[in-house]
PADO-210679 format. One record per residue: y, z, x of N, C-alpha, C, O, CB in turn; residue in one letter. Coordinates in steps of 0.02 Angstrom, whole numbers, padded with zeros to 5 digits, always signed. Glycine has a CB too. Example, Ala and Ser with C-alpha at 12.3 -4.5 7.8 and 13.67 -1.06 7.14 Angstrom:
REM PADO-210679
-00284+00390+00660-00225+00390+00615-00165+00390+00660-00166+00423+00712-00224+00452+00565A -00112+00354+00642-00053+00357+00684+00002+00394+00645+00057+00402+00670-00030+00286+00704S 
REM end
This chain:
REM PADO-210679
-00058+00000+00042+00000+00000+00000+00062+00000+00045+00065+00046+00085-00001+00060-00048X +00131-00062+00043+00176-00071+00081+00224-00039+00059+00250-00067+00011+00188-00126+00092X +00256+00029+00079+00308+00065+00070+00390+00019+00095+00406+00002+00153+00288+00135+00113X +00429+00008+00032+00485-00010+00046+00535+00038+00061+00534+00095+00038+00500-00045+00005X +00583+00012+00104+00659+00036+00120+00681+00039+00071+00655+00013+00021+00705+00000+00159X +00747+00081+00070+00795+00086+00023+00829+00035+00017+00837+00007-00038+00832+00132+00029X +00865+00008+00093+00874-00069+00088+00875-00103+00050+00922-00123+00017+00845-00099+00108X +00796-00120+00049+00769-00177-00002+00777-00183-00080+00767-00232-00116+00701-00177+00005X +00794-00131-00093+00814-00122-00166+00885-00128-00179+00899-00119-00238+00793-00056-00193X +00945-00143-00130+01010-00141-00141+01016-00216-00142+00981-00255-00110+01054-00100-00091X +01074-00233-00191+01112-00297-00207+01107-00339-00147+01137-00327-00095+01189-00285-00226X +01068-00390-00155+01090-00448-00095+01166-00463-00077+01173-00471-00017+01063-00522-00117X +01209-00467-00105+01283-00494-00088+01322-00424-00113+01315-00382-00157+01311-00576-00138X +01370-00438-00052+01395-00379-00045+01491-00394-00091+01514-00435-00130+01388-00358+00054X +01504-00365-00074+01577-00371-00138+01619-00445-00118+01651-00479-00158+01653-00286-00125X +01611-00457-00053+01661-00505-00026+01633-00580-00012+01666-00626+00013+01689-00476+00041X +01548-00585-00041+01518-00614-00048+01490-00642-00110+01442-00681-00111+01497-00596-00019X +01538-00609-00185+01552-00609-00241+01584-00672-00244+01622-00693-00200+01583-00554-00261X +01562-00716-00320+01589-00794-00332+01676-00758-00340+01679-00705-00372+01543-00848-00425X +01711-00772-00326+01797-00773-00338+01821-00792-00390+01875-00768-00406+01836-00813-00296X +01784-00850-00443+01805-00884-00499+01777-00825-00555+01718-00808-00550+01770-00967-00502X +01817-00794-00608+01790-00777-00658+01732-00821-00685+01734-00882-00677+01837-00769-00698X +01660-00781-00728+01644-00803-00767+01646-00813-00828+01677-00771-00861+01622-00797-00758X +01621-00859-00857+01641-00847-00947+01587-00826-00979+01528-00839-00968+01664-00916-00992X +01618-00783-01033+01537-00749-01072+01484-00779-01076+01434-00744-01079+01536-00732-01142X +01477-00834-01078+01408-00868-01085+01367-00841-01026+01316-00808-01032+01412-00952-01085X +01406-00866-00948+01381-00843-00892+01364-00787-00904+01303-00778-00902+01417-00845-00842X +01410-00722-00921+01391-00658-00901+01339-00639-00955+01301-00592-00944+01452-00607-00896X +01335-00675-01012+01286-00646-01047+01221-00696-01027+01176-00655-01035+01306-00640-01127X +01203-00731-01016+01173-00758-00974+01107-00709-00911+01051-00684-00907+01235-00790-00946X +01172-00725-00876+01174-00662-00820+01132-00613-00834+01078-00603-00806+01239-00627-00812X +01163-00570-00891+01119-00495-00913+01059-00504-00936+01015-00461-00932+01149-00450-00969X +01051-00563-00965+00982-00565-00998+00942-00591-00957+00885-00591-00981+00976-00600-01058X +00946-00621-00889+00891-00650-00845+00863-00580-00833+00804-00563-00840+00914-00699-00772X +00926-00533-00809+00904-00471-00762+00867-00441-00816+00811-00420-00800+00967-00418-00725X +00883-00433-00871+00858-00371-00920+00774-00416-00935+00724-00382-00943+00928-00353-01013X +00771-00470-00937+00714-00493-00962+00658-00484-00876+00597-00476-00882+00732-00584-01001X +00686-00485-00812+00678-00479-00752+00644-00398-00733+00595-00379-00699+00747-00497-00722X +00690-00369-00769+00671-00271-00770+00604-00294-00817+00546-00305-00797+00750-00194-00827X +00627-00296-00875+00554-00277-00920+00466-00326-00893+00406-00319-00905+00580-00309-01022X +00503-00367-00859+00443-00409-00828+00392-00365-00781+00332-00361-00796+00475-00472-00779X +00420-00332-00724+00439-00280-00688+00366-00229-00715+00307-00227-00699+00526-00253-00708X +00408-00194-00763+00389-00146-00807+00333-00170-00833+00296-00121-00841+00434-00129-00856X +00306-00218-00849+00249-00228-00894+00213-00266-00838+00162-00295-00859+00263-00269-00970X +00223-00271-00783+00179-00290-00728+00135-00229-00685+00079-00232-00659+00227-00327-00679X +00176-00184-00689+00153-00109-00671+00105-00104-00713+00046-00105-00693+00203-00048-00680X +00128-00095-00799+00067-00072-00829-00009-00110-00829-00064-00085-00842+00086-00064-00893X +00005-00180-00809-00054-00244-00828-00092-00207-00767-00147-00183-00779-00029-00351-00819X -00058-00200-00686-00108-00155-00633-00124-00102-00649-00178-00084-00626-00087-00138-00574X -00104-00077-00673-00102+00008-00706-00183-00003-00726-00235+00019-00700-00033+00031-00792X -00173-00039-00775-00244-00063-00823-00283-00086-00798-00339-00068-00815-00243-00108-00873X -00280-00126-00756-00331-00170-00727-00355-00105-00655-00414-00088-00652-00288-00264-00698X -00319-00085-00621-00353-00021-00586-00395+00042-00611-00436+00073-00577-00305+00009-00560X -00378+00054-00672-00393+00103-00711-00500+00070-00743-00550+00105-00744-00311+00106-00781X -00494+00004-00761-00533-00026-00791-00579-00028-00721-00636-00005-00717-00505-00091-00832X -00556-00048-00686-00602-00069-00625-00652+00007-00598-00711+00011-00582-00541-00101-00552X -00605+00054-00602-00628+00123-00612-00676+00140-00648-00731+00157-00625-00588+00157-00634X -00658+00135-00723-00713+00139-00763-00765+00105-00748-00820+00131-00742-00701+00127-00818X -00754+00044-00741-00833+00017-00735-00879+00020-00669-00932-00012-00663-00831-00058-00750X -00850+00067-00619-00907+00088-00563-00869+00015-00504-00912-00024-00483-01022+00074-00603X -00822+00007-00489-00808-00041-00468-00792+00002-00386-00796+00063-00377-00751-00082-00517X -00776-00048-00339-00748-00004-00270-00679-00009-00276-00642-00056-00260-00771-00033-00191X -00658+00068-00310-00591+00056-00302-00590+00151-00283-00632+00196-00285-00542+00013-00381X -00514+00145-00264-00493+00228-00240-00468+00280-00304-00435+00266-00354-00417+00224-00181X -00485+00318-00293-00479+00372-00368-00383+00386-00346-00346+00409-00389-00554+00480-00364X -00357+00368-00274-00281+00400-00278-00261+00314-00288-00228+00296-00337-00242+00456-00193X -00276+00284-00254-00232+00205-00289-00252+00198-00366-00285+00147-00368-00265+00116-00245X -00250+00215-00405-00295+00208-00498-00236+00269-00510-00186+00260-00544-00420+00240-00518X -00253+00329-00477-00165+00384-00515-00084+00350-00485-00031+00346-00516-00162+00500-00468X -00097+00331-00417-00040+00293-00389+00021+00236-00440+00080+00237-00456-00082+00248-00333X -00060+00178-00453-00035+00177-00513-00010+00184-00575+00037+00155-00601-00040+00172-00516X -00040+00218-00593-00028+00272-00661+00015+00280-00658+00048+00255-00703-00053+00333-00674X +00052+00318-00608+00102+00364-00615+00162+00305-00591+00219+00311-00613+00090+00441-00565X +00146+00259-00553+00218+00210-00572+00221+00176-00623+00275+00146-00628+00236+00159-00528X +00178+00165-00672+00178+00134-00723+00219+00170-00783+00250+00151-00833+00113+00120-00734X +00203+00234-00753+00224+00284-00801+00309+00296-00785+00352+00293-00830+00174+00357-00791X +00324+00310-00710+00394+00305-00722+00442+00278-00727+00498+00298-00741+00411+00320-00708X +00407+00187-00704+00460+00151-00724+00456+00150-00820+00509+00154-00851+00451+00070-00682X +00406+00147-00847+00389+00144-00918+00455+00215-00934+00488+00210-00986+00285+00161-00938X +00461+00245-00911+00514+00308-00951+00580+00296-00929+00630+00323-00952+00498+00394-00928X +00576+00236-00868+00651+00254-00849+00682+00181-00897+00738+00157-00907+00672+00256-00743X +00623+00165-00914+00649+00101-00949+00665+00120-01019+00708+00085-01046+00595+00039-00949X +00639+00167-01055+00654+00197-01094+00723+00219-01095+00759+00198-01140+00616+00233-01094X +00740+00247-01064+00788+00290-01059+00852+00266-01041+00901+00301-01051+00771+00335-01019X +00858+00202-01013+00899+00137-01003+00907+00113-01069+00967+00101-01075+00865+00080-00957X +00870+00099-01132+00849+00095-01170+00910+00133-01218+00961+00110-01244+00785+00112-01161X +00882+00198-01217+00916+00242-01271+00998+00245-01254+01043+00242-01295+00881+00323-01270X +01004+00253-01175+01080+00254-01160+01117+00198-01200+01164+00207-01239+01093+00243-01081X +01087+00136-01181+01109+00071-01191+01113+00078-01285+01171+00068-01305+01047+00007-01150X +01070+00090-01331+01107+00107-01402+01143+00171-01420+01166+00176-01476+01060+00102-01453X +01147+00209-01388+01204+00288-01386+01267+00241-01395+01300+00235-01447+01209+00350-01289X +01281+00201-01321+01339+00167-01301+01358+00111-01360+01414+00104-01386+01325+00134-01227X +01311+00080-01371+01319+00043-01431+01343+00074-01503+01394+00054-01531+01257+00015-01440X +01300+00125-01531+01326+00169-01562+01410+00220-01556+01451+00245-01594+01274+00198-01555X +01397+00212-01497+01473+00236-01478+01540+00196-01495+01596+00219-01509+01476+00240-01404X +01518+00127-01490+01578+00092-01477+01579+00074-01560+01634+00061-01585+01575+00023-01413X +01507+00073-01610+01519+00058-01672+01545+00110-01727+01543+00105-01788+01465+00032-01689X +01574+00167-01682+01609+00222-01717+01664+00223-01689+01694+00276-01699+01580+00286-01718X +01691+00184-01656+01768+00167-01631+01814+00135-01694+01803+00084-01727+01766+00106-01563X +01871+00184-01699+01908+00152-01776+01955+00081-01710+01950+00095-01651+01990+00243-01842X +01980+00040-01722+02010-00018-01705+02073-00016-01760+02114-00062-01761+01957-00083-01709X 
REM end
């Protein structure tokens, strides 16, 4: 199992390496939905190993009893943090649909 840097998880382009031209909503909504459809891909790729380690388990297969919880348990916390991205994201929504204008 290949342990990543912190690095590797930060934004490829850095602020000054940002397009200069505004985008227009299409772009930015665009934009959000590659990433958001990109996260949940993510997320449901964990669980498909999750399953498929877990199964391989059950059936007497050669696999490791800590890579089968390894999994588990990332399946499990990206699965809650996605949740929880989730609930913020309609709070905020809810928030802004109790804004008098």
């Amino acid at each position: 199992m290949a342990i990543n840097s912190v690095s590797s998880m930060l934004p490829t382009q850095s602020a000054t390496e940002t397009k200069l031209t505004p985008t227009t909503p299409y772009e930015a909504q665009q934009s959000f939905a590659n990433t958001l459809k990109d996260a949940i891909k993510a997320v449901n790729e964990q669980q498909i190993t999750s399953d498929k380690l877990t199964e391989r388990l059950i059936n007497g297969e050669n696999v490791e009893l800590h890579e089968v919880m390894i999994a588990s348990q990332k399946a499990g916390i990206t699965l809650n943090a996605t949740i929880e991205v989730r609930n913020k994201a309609i709070e905020a929504y809810q928030e802004i649909m109790r804004m008098s204008v």
